[in-house]
KELUMDO-325279 format. One record per residue (C-alpha): x, y, z; residue in three letters. Coordinates in steps of 0.001 Angstrom, whole numbers, plus 500000, padded with zeros to 6 digits. Example, Ala and Ser with C-alpha at 12.3 -4.5 7.8 and 13.67 -1.06 7.14 Angstrom:
% residues 2
512300 / 495500 / 507800 / ALA
513670 / 498940 / 507140 / SER
***
This chain:
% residues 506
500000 / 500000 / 500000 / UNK
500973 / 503518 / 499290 / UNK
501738 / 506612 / 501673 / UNK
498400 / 507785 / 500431 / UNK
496612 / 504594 / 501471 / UNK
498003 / 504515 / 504799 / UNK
497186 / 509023 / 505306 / UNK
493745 / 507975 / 504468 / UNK
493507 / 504926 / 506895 / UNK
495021 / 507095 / 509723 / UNK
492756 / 510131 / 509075 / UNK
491146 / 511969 / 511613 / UNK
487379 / 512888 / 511448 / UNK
486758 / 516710 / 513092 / UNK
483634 / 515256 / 514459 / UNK
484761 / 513254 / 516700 / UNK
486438 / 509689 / 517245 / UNK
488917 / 508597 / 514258 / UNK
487530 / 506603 / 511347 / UNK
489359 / 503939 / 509568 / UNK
489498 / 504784 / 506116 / UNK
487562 / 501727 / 503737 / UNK
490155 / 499693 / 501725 / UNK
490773 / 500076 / 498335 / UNK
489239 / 497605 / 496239 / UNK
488956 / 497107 / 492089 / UNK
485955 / 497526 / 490190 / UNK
485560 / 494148 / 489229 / UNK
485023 / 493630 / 493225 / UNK
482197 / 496647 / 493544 / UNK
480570 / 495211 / 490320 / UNK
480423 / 492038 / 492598 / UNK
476787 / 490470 / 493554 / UNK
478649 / 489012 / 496852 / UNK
479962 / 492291 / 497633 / UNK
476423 / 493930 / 497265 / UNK
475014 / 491439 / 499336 / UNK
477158 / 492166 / 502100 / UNK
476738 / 495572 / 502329 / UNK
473148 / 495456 / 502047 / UNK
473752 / 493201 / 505640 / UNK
475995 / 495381 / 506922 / UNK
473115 / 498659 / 506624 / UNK
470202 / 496359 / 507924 / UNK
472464 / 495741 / 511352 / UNK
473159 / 499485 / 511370 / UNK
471484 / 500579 / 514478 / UNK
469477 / 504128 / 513978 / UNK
470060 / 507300 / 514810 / UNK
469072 / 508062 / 518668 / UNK
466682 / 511217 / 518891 / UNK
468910 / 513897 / 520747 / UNK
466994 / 513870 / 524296 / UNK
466885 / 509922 / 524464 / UNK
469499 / 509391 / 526485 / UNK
471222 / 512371 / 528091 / UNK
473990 / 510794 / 529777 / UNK
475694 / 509298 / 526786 / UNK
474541 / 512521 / 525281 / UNK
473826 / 512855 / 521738 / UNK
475825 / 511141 / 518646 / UNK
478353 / 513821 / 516975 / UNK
478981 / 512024 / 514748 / UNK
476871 / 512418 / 511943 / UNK
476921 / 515568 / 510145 / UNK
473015 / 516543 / 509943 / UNK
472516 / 515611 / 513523 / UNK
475032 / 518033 / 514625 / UNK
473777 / 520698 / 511993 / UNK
470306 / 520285 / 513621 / UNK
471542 / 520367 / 516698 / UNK
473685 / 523653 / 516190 / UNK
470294 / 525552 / 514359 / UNK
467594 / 524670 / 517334 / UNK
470526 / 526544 / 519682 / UNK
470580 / 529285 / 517183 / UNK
466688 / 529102 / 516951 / UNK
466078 / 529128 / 521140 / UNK
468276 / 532148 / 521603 / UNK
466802 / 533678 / 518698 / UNK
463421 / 533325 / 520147 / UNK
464775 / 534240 / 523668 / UNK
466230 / 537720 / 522445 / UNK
462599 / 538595 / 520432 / UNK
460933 / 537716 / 523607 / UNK
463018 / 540086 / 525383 / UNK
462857 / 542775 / 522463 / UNK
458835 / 542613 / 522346 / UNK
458547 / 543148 / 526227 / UNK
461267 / 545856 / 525720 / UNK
458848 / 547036 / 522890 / UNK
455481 / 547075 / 524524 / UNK
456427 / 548291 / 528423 / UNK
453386 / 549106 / 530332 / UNK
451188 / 549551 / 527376 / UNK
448008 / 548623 / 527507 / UNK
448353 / 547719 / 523897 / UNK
450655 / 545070 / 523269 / UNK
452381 / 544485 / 519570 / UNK
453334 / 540631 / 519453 / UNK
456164 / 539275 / 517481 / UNK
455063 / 535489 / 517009 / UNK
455134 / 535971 / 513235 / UNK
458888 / 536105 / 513600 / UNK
459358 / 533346 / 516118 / UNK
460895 / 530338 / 515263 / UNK
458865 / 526721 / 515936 / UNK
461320 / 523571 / 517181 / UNK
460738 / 520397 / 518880 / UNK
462685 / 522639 / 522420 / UNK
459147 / 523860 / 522637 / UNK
458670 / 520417 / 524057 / UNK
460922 / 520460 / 526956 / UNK
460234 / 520655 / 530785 / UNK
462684 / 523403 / 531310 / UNK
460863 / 526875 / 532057 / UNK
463794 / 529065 / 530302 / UNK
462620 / 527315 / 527320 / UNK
458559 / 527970 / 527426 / UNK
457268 / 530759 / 525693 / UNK
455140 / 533185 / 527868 / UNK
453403 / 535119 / 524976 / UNK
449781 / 533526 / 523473 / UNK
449449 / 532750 / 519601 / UNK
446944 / 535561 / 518683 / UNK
446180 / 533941 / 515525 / UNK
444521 / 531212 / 517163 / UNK
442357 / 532662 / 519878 / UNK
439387 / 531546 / 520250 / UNK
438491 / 534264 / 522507 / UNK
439118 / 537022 / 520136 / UNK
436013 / 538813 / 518784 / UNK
435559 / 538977 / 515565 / UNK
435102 / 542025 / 513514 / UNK
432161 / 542586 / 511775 / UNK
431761 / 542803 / 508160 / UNK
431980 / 545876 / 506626 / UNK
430789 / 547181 / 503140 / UNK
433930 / 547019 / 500125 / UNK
436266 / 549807 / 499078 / UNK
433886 / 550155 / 495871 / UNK
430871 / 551137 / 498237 / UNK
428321 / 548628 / 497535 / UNK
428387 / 544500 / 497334 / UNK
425986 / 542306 / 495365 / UNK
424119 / 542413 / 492490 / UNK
420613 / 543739 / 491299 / UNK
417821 / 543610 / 494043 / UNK
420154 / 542260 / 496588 / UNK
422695 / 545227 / 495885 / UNK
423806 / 546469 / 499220 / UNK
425140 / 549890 / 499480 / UNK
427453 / 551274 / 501615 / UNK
424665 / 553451 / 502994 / UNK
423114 / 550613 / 504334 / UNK
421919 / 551000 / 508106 / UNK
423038 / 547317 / 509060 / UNK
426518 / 548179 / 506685 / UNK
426919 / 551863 / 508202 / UNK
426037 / 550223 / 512067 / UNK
428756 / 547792 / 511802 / UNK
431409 / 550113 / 510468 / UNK
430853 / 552173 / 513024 / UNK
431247 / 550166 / 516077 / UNK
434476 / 548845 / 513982 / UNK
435615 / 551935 / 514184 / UNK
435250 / 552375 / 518120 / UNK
438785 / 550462 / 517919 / UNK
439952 / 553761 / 516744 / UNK
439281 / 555574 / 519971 / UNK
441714 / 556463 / 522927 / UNK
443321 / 553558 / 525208 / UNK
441322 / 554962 / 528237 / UNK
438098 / 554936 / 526664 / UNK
436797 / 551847 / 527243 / UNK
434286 / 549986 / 524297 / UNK
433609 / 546789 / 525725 / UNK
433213 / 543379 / 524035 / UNK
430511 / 545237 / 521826 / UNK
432824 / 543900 / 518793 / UNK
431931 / 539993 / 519169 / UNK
428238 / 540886 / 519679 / UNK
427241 / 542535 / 515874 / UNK
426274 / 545466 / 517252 / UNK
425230 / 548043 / 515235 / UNK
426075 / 551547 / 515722 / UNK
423811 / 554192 / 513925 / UNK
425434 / 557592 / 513080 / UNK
423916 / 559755 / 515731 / UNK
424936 / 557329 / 518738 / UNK
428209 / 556916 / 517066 / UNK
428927 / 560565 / 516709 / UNK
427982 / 561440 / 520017 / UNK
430390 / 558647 / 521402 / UNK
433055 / 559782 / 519563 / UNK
432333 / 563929 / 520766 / UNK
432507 / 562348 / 524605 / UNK
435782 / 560951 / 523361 / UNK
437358 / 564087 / 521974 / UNK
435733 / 566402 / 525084 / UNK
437218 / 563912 / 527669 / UNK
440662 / 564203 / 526242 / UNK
440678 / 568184 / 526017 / UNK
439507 / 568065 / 529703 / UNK
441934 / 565721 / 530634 / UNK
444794 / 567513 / 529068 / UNK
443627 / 571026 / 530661 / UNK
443455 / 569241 / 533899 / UNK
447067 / 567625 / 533410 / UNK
448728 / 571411 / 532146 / UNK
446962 / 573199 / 535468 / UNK
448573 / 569907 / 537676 / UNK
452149 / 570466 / 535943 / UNK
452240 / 574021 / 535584 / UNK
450311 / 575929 / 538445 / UNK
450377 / 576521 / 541702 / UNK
446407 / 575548 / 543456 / UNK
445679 / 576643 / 546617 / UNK
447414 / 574541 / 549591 / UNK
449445 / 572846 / 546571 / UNK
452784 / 573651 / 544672 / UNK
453318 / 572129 / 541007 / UNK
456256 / 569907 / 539986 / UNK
458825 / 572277 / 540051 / UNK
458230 / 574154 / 542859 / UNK
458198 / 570849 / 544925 / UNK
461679 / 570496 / 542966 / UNK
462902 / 573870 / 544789 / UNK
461319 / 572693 / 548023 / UNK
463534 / 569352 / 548096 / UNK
466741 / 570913 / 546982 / UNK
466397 / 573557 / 550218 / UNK
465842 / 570469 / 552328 / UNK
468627 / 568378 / 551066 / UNK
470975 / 571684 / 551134 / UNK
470292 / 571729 / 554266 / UNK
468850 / 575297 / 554467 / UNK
465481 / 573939 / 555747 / UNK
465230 / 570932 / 558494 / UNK
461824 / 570205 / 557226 / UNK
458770 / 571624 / 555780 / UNK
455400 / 571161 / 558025 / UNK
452482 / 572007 / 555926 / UNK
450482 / 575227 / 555160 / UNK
449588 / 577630 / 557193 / UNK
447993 / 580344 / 555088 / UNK
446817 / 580993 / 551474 / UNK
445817 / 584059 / 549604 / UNK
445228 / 585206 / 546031 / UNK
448662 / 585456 / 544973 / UNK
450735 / 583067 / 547156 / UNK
450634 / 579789 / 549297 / UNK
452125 / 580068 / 552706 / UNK
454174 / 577085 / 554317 / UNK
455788 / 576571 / 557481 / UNK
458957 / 575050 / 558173 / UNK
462231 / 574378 / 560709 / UNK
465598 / 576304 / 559627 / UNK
468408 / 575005 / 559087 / UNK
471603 / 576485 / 558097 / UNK
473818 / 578748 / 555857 / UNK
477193 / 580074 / 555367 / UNK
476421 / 583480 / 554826 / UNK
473639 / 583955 / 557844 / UNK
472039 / 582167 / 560467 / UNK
469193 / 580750 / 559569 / UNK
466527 / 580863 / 562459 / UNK
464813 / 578450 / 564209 / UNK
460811 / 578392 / 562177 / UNK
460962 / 579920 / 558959 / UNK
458008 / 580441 / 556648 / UNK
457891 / 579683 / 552423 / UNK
456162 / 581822 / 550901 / UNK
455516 / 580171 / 547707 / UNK
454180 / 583297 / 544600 / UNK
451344 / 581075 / 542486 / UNK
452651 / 580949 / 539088 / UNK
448844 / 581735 / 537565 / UNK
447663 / 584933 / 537128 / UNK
443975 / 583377 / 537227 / UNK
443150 / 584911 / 540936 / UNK
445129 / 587917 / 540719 / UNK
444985 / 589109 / 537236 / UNK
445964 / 593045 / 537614 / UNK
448917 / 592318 / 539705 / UNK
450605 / 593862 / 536456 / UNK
449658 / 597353 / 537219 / UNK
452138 / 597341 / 540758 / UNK
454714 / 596483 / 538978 / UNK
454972 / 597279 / 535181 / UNK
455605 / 600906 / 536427 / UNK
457842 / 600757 / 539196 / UNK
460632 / 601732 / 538057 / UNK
462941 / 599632 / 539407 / UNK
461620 / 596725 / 537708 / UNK
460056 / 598153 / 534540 / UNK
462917 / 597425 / 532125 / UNK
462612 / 594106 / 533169 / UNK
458845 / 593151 / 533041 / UNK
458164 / 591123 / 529959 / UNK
454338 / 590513 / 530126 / UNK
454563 / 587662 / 527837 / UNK
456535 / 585550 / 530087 / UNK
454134 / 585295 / 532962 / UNK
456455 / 582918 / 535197 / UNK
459891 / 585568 / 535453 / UNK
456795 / 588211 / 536461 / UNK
456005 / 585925 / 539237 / UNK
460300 / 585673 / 540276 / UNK
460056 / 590026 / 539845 / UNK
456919 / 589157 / 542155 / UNK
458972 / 587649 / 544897 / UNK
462372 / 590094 / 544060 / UNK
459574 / 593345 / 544696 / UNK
458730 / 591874 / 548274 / UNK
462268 / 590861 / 549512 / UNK
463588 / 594620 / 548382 / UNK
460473 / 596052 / 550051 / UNK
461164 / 594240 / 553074 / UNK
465095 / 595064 / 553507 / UNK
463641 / 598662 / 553163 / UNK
461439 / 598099 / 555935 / UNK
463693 / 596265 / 557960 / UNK
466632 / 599063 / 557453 / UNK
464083 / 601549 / 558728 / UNK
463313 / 599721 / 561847 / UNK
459714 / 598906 / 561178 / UNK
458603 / 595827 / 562558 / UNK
458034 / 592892 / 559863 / UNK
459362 / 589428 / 558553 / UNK
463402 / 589099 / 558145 / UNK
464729 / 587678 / 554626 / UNK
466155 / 584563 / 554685 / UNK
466525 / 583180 / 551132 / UNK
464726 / 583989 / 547682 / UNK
464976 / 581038 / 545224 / UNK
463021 / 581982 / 542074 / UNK
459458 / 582502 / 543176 / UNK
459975 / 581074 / 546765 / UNK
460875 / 583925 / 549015 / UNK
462213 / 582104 / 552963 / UNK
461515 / 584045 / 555876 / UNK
461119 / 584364 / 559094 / UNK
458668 / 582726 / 561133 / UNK
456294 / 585844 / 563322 / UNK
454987 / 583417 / 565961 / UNK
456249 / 580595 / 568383 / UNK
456025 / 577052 / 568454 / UNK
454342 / 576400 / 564723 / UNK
451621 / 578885 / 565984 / UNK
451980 / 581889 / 563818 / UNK
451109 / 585189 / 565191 / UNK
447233 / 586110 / 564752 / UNK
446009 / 588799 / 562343 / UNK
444662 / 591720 / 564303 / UNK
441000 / 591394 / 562954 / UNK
441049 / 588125 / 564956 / UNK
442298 / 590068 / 568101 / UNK
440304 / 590633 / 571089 / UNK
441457 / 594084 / 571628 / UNK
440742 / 596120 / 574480 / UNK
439881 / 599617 / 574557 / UNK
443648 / 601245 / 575375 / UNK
445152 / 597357 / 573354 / UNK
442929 / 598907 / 570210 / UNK
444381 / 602610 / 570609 / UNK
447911 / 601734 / 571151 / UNK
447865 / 599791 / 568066 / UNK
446397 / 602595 / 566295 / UNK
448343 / 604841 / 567046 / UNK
452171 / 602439 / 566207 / UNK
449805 / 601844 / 562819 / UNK
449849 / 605460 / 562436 / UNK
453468 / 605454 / 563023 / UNK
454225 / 603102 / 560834 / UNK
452684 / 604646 / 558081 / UNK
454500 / 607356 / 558378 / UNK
457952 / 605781 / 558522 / UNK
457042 / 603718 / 555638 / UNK
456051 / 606532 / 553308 / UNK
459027 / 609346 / 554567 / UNK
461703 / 606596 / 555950 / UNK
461014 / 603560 / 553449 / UNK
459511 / 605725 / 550583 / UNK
457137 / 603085 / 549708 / UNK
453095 / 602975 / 549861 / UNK
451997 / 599571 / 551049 / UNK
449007 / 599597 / 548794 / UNK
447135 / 596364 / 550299 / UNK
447322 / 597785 / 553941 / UNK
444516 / 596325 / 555746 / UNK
443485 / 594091 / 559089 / UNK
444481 / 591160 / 556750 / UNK
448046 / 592108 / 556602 / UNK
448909 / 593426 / 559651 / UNK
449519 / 591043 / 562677 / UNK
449420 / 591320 / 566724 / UNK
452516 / 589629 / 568047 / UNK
454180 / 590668 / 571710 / UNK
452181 / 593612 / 571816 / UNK
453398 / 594936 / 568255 / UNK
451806 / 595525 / 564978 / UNK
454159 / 593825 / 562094 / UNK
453351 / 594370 / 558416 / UNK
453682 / 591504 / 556097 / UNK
452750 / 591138 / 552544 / UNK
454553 / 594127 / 550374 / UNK
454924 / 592539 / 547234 / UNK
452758 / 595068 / 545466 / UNK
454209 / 598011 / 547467 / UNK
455224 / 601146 / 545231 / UNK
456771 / 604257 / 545437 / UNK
454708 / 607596 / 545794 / UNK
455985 / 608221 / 542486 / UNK
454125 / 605378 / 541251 / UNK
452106 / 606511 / 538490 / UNK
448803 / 605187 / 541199 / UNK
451051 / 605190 / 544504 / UNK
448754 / 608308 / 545770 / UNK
445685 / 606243 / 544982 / UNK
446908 / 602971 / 546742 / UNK
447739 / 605151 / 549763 / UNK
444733 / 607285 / 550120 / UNK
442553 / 603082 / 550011 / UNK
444827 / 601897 / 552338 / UNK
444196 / 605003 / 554903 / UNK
440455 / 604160 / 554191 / UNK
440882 / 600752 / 555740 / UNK
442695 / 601858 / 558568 / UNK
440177 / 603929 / 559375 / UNK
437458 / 602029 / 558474 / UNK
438851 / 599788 / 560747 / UNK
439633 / 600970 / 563687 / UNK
436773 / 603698 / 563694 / UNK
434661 / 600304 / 563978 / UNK
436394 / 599227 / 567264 / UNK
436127 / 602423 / 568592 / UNK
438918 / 604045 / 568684 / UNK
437836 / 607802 / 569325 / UNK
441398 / 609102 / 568343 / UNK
441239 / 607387 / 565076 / UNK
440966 / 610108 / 562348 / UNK
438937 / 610419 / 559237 / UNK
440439 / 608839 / 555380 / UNK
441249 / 612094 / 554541 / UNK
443229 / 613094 / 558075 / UNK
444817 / 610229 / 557845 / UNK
445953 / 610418 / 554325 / UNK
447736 / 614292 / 555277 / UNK
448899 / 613088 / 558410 / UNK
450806 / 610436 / 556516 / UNK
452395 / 612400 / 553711 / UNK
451932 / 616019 / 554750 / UNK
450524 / 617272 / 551392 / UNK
447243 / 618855 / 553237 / UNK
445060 / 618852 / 550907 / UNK
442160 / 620391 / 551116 / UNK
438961 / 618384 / 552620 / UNK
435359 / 619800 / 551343 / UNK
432731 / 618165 / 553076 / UNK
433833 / 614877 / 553030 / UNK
433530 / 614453 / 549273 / UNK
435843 / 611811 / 548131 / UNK
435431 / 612173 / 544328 / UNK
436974 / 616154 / 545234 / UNK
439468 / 614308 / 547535 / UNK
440253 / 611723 / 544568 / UNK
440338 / 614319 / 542138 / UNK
443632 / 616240 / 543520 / UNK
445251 / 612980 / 544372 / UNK
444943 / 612078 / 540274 / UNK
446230 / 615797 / 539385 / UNK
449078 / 615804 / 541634 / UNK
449653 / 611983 / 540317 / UNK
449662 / 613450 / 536731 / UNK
451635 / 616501 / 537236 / UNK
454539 / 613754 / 538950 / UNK
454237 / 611709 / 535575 / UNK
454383 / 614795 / 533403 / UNK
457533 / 615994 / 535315 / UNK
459317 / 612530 / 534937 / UNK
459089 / 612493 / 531453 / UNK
460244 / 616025 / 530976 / UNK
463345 / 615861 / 533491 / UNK
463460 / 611856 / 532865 / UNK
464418 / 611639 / 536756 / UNK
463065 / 608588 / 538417 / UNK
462338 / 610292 / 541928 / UNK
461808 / 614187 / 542128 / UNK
460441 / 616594 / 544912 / UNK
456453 / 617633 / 543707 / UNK
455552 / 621040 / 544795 / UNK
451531 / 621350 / 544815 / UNK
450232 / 624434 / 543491 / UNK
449292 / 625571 / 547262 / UNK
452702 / 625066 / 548464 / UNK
452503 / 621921 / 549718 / UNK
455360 / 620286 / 551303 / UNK
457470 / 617391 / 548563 / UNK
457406 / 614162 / 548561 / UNK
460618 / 612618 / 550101 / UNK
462921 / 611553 / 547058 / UNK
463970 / 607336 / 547227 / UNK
467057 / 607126 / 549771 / UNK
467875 / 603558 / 549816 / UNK
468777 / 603153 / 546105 / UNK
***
């Protein structure tokens, strides 16, 4: 035998175990009947192929070369199928409509097997026997057989099972029922009308979602001002926030325990004062502030949330004002966008009563008149600002002292309306304390001279008179601004009236 011969005998199959190569033999020998009757004995004793699961601890035969193909193409299949089980999960989420992918999935004997990893958790929608059917509609040409039995697609029964085909159409959360398995039939009006419910239910539920996400409610803050919230308690400038304790039409009140900060002590109960971000429940807020003019190159009335953060910058200036001045009133902590921190007037999460809701005595009710009075005063000559929402409401009894909160919307007399805001906030405090009766409490119009010294001229109580030279002198201080183009001025009435103390803190 050759060197060829004996490579082929000792050849190695990549398979597996090493195969003796056949002998050579002549042709006359494979022409042979003998021969051929041998090998036809040698293939009936050939045992079978064993199926791949039949016995798993001699494992399966190698050997051949289609067993070990089919072998290798149900692995590829399974982790085919496992990764499009994986991507159609991935796909669908929490949907409440799922998208299956069993048209893609591959179908082996594995199915078979006890193993869990290897079920498949979906269910073939093509064969459910629970799935309604859809009703029958007319055809794309509009109308289905042929002389008198011609059906049009303006048939009632046609048009009543189209429709209720198309309630399929309608949004996820508007639930149809089974209707589709029972042949209903729809007519146009009910349809219509189902379908107006649909539309009217979404617009309401998206108006309800955009006032939830973007505005402040009363007693509740949107998404982002919770945001703010958080970040002051994680920074550690606020302990922890304890609820509200006060609302009002431009701005939710919350109470809280201080924490700390570099630049200041922080004090013990602090109060947010959180500026709603919709204009809904105080819509001419614009007017105390689009001509002040230390904001009025900044207003911007088509961006309605930085007005709300000028909002909140107004009150904290206001308040270092009054606090410079000595008047009694809340101390700024912190202002973070349209959340202005300060402190807390009151002890032990009880905040300090308003003084409408004061029991007042007699000499209680004069002596706060007359620090009321006095704060007035310093307010308009010290601070020169004009409250402009003085009332009970916003002034509170605490250790026998009248504070003043709430000065977002205070102005300066040179406010094209400052004179206005001043002379209704002297008819409250009359008003007021007249009613408790408080004999040293002078009339609106006492009041309003005694405050800024202008004297003018009282004629039998008329306030339209009274009104009337408060608008003049008003539009004589405009007129003189926009000749000199001086933001604060002295005003000298025509009767010699004293001026009006010019701004000086800025």
């Amino acid at each position: 035998m050759d060197q060829s011969g004996v490579a082929a005998q000792t050849q190695k199959s990549p398979w597996g175990s090493v195969v003796p190569a056949a002998p050579a033999c002549s042709l006359t020998e494979v022409m042979s009947e003998q021969l051929a009757r041998q090998l036809d004995e040698e293939n009936q004793g050939f045992p079978a192929l064993p199926h791949p699961a039949a016995d798993p601890e001699k494992g399966p035969d190698t050997e051949s070369d289609l067993m070990l193909a089919q072998m290798l193409q149900m692995q590829f299949d399974r982790e085919f199928d496992d990764q499009l089980r994986r991507e159609e999960r991935k796909f669908n989420g929490d949907s409440k409509v799922s998208i299956s992918f069993e048209n893609y999935r591959k179908v082996h004997p594995y199915e078979d097997s006890d193993s869990s990893e290897d079920e498949v958790d979906w269910q073939d929608t093509r064969h459910d026997p629970y799935r309604a059917v859809k009703p029958q509609t007319a055809p794309r040409r509009g109308f289905s057989g042929k002389g008198k039995n011609i059906t049009t697609k303006h048939d009632e029964d046609a048009c009543g099972r189209k429709n209720t085909a198309r309630m399929d159409n309608f949004a996820p959360e508007v639930h149809v029922g089974d209707g589709l398995g029972m042949d209903l039939k729809l007519s146009n009006q009910v349809f219509n009308s189902l379908k107006q419910h649909c539309y009217s239910e979404q617009r309401r539920s998206a108006r309800l979602h955009e006032k939830k996400e973007h505005s402040t409610a009363e007693q509740a803050v949107d998404p982002r001002t919770r945001l703010l919230m958080y970040k002051m308690v994680n920074s550690g400038v606020l302990e922890n926030i304890n609820g509200c304790i006060s609302t009002g039409k431009e701005s939710v009140v919350f109470h809280a325990d201080g924490g700390s900060l570099e630049e200041q002590p922080v004090p013990e109960e602090v109060v947010l004062k959180v500026f709603k971000t919709t204009l809904n429940e105080f819509k001419n807020r614009d007017r105390y502030i689009k001509d002040d003019y230390r904001f009025k190159e900044r207003f911007s009335k088509l961006n309605p949330r930085k007005v709300i953060r000028l909002w909140a910058e107004k009150e904290m200036h206001n308040l270092a004002r009054m606090k410079k001045a000595g008047i009694p009133c809340p101390d700024v902590v912190l202002l973070k966008k349209h959340i202005l921190v300060m402190s807390f007037i009151g002890k032990d999460h009880v905040p300090a009563p308003k003084i409408k809701d004061v029991a007042l005595g007699s000499e209680e009710a004069a002596e706060a008149y007359r620090q009321v009075l006095q704060l007035m005063q310093r307010l308009y000559q010290d601070c020169n600002l004009v409250h402009a929402d003085l009332s009970e409401y916003n002034m509170l009894w605490y250790q026998g002292k009248v504070w003043l909160i709430d000065v977002s919307q205070s102005v300066e007399p040179t406010h094209p309306h400052g004179l206005e805001f001043l002379f209704r906030d002297c008819r409250n405090v009359a008003t007021f304390f007249q009613k408790r009766g408080v004999s040293e409490a002078l009339s609106v119009y006492d009041l309003f001279n005694a405050v800024t010294g202008l004297n003018i001229p009282v004629s039998a109580d008329d306030d339209a008179h009274f009104l009337a030279e408060i608008v003049a002198m008003e539009k004589r201080n405009e007129d003189h601004v926009q000749k000199r183009g001086k933001k604060t001025f002295p005003v000298m009435s025509e009767d010699g009236d004293p001026p009006l103390d010019p701004d000086s803190d800025d």
